[in-house]
C-alpha positions as CSV (number, residue, x, y, z in Angstrom):
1,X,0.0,0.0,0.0
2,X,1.1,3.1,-0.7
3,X,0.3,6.8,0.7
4,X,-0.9,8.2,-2.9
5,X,-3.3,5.2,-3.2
6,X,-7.2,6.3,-3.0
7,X,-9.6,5.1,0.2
8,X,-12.3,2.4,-1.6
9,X,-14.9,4.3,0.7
10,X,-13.7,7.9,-1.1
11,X,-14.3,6.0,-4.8
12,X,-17.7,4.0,-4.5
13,X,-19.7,6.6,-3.2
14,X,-19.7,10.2,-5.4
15,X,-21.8,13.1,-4.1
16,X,-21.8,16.3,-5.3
17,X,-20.7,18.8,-2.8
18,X,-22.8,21.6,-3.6
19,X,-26.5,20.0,-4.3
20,X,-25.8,17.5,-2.1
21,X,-27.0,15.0,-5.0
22,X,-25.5,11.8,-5.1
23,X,-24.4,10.7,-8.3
24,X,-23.7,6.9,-9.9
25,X,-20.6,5.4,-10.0
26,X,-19.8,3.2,-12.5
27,X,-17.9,0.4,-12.0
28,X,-15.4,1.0,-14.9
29,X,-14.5,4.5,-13.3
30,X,-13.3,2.9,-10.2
31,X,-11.8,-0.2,-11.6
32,X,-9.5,2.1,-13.7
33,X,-8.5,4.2,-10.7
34,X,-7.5,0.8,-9.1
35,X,-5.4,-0.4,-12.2
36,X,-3.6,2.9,-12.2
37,X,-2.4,2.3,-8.7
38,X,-2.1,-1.3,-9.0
39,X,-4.7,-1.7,-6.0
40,X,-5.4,-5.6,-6.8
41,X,-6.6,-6.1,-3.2
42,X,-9.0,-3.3,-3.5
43,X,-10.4,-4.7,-7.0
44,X,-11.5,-7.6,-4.5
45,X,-13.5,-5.9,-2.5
46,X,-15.1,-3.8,-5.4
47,X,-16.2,-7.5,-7.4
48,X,-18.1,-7.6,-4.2
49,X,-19.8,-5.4,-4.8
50,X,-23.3,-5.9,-7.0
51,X,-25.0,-3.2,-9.7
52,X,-23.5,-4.5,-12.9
53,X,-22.2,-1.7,-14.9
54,X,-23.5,1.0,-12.1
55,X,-22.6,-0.1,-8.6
56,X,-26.2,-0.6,-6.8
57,X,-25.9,2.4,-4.3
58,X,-28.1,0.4,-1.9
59,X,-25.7,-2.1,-1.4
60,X,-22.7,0.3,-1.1
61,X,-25.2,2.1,1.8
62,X,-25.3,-1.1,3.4
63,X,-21.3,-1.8,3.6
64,X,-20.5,1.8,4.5
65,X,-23.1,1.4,7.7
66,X,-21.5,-1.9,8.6
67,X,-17.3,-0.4,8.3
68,X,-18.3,2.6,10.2
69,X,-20.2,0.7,12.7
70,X,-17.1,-1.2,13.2
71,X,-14.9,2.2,13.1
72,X,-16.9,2.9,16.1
73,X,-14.9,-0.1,17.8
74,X,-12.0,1.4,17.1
75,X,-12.6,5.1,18.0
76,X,-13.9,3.8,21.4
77,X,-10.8,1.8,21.9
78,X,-8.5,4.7,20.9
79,X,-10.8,7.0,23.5
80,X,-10.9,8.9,20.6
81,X,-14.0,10.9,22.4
82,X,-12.1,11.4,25.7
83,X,-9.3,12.6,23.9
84,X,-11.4,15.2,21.8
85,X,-13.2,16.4,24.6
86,X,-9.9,16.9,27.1
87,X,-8.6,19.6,24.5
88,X,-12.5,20.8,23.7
89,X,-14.0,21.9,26.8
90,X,-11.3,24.2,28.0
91,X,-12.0,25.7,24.6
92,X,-15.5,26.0,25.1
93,X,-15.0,27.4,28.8
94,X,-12.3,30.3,27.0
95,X,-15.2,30.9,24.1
96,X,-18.1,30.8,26.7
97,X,-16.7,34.1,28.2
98,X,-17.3,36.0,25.1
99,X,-20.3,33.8,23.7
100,X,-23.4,33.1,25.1
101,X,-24.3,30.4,22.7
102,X,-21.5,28.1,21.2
103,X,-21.9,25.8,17.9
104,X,-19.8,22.2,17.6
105,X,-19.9,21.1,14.0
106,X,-18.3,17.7,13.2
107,X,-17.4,18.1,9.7
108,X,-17.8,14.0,8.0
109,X,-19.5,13.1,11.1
110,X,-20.3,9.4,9.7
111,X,-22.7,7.3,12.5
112,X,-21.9,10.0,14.9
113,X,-19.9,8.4,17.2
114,X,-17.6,10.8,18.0
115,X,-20.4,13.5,18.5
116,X,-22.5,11.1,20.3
117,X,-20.0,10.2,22.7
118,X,-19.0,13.9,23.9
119,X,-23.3,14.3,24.2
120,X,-23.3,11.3,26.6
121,X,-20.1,12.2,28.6
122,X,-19.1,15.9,28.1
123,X,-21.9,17.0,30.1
124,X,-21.7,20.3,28.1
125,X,-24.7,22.2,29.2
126,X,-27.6,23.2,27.4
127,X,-25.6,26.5,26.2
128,X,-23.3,24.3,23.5
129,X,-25.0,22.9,20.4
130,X,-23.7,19.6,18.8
131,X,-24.2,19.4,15.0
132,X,-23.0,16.4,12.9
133,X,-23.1,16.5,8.8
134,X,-22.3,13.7,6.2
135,X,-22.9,13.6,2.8
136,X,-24.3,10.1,2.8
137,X,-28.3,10.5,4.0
138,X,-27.9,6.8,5.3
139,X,-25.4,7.2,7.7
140,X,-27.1,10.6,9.1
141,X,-30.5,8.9,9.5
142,X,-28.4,6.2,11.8
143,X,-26.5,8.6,13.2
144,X,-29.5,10.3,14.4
145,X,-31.5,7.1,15.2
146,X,-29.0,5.8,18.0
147,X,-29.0,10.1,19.2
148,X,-32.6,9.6,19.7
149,X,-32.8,5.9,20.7
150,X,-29.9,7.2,23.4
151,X,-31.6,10.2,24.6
152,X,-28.5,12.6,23.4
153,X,-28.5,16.1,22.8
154,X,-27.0,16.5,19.0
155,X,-28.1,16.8,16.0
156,X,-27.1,15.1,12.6
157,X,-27.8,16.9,8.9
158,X,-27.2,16.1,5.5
159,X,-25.5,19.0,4.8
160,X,-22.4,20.8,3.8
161,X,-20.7,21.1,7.4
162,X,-19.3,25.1,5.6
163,X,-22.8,26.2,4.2
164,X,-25.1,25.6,7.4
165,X,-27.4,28.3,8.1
166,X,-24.8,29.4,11.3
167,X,-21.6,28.8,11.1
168,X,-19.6,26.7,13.8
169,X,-17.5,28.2,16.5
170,X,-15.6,25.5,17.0
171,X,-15.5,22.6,13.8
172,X,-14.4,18.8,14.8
173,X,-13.6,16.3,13.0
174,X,-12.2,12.4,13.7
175,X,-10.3,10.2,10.6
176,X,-10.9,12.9,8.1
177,X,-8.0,14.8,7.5
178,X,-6.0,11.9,5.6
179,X,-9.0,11.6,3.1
180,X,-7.5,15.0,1.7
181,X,-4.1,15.6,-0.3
182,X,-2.4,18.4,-1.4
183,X,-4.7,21.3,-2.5
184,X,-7.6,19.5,-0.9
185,X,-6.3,19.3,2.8
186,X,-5.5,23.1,2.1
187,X,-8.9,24.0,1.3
188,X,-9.9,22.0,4.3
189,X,-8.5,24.2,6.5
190,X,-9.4,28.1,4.0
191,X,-13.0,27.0,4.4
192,X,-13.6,26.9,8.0
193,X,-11.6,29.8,8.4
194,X,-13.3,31.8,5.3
195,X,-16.6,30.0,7.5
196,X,-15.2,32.1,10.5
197,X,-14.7,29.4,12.5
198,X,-12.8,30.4,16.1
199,X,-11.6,27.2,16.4
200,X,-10.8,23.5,15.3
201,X,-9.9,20.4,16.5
202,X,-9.0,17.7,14.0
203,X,-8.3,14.4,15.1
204,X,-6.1,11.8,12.6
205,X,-3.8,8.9,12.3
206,X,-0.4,10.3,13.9
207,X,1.9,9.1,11.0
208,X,4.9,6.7,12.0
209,X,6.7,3.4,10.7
210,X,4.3,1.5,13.5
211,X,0.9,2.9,12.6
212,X,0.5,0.6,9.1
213,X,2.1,-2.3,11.1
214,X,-0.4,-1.4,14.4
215,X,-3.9,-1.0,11.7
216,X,-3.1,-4.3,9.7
217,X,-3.2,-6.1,13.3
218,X,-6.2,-4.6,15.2
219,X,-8.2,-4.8,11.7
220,X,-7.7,-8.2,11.2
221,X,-8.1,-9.0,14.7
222,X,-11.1,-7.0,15.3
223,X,-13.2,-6.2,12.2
224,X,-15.2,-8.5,9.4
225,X,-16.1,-6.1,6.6
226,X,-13.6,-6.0,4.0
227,X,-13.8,-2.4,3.0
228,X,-13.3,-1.3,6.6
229,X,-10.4,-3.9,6.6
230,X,-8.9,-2.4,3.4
231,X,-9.1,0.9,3.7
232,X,-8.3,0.9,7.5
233,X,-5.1,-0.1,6.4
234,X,-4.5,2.3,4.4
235,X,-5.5,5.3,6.1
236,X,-2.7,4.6,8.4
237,X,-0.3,4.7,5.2
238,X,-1.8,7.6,4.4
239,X,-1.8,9.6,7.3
240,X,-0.2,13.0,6.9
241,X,3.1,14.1,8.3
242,X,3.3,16.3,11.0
243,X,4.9,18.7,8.7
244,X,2.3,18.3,6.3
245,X,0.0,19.2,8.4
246,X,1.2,22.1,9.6
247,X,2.3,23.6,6.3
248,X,-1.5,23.2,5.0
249,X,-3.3,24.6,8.1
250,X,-0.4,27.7,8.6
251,X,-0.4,28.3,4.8
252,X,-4.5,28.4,4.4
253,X,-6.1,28.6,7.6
254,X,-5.0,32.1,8.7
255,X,-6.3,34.1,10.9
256,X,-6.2,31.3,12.8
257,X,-2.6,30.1,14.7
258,X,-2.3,26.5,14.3
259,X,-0.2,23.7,16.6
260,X,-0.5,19.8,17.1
261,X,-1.2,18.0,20.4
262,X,0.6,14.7,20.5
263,X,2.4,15.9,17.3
264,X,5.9,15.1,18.1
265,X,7.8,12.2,16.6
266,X,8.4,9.0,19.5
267,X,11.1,6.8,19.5
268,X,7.6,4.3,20.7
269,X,5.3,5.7,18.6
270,X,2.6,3.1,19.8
271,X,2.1,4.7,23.0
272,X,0.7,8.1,20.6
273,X,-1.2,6.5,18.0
274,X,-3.2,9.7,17.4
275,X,-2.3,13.3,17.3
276,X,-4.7,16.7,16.8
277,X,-4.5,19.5,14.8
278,X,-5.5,22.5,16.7
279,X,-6.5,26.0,15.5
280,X,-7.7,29.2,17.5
281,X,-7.9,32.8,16.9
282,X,-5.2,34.3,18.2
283,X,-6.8,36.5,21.0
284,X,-7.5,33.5,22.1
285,X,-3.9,31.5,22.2
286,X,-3.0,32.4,25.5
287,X,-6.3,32.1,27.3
288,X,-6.6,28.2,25.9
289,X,-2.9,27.7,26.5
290,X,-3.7,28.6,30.4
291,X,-7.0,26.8,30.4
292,X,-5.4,23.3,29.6
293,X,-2.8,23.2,32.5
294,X,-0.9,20.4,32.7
295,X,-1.9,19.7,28.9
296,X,-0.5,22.6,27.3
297,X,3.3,20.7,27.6
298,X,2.0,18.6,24.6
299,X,1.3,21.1,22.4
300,X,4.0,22.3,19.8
301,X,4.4,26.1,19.7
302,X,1.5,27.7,17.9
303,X,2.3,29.4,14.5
């Protein structure tokens, strides 16, 4: 596998970003893209797939619910909600001095869990409003069954997370931010700033020589869908560089300063599997800095 090689899940499922429409695939598009990167193991998976010449989108609905219910495994394993919310509600109590009413947007929220989690545990108040949007109406309307069916104050939309009706003041995302290369992942960042976001927290893959190694184990150990096997694997491999990261948020994010938590290479880099792009306004660097304590020592320097 190799970083330049394209997630299955980003291929078999097209939508178009400003009408929300989703549009057919067909099955040659995808099996060329897979022949151009030699991607023989992810040809497998697609010949799973049924529709004939179109791929059946009800089918491709069906494995996408089934990998990201077993994601959720793995995010709650990681403590991929504990993590988030340790670096999020020190934010919220800095913003909530200014702000009466504060908006969390998770941008490619999926099933929710992340959002879902922080509902259950962050214990937030009824002053901060949790918002979740996805292209795919599928994984919303599940997303929003198990918020209802777990009595959960959030939200999920089928929406464009950068054209809601108000924009976020803080956006979120979890296993998003290596689905974007080069101008893409820069563009990530202009648009919630140009949204006027005052804040971000992006959760990824922390790229190392262990993470491939570590994702080929615990998906073969843990999960039965072959997409989510396949590109689980890969999204390890293609998890950006720390310097990546930070070139692409500095470079098109401004006003916003930008740092990593957890960013720094490890000598054993399976005790920080996970790292966290962080962006803030800057009136509001040193107030979050102080707010975190004990916390702030693993955080780069802002820039």
């Amino acid at each position: 596998m190799k970083a330049d090689w394209p997630e299955l899940s980003d291929l078999i499922l097209d939508t178009d970003p400003s009408t929300l429409e989703r549009r057919p695939v067909e099955r040659a598009h995808v099996e060329s893209v897979l022949a151009t990167h030699g991607m023989g193991s992810a040809r497998r998976v697609l010949d799973r797939i049924g529709g004939g010449d179109t791929l059946d989108p009800a089918e491709v609905d069906q494995i996408l619910v089934r990998s990201h219910a077993e994601l959720q495994r793995l995010a709650f394993e990681f403590r991929n909600g504990h993590r988030l919310l340790m670096l999020m509600r020190p934010l919220l109590d800095v913003l909530a001095q200014t702000t009466e009413h504060l908006r969390v947007v998770d941008i490619g929220c999926g099933m929710g869990f992340l959002l879902r989690w922080v509902a259950a545990h962050g214990r937030l108040g009824p002053n901060v409003e949790l918002v979740g949007c996805d292209f795919n109406p599928t994984l919303i309307r599940a997303a929003q069954a198990l918020a209802e069916e777990e009595r959960l104050a959030c939200e999920f939309r089928v929406a464009n997370a950068f054209t809601l009706e108000r924009s976020a003041d803080i956006y979120i995302s979890s296993g998003v931010l290596h689905h974007f290369r080069g101008e893409d992942l820069d563009r990530f960042f202009a648009m919630q700033a140009k949204a006027g976001a005052r804040a971000m927290l992006h959760l990824d893959i922390k790229a190392s020589w262990a993470a491939p190694i570590g994702a080929w184990i615990f998906h073969r150990a843990r999960m039965r869908e072959p997409l989510a096997q396949h590109d689980g694997v890969l999204s390890a491999v293609r998890a950006h560089p720390r310097d990546a990261l930070l070139t692409a948020s500095r470079n098109a994010g401004r006003p916003l300063r930008y740092t990593l938590f957890d960013g720094r290479p490890s000598p054993l880099p399976i005790l920080r599997t996970l790292n966290v792009v962080v962006g803030i306004a800057p009136e509001l660097e040193g107030p979050y800095v102080e707010a975190l304590g004990p916390l702030a020592k693993r955080l780069e320097a802002f820039g």
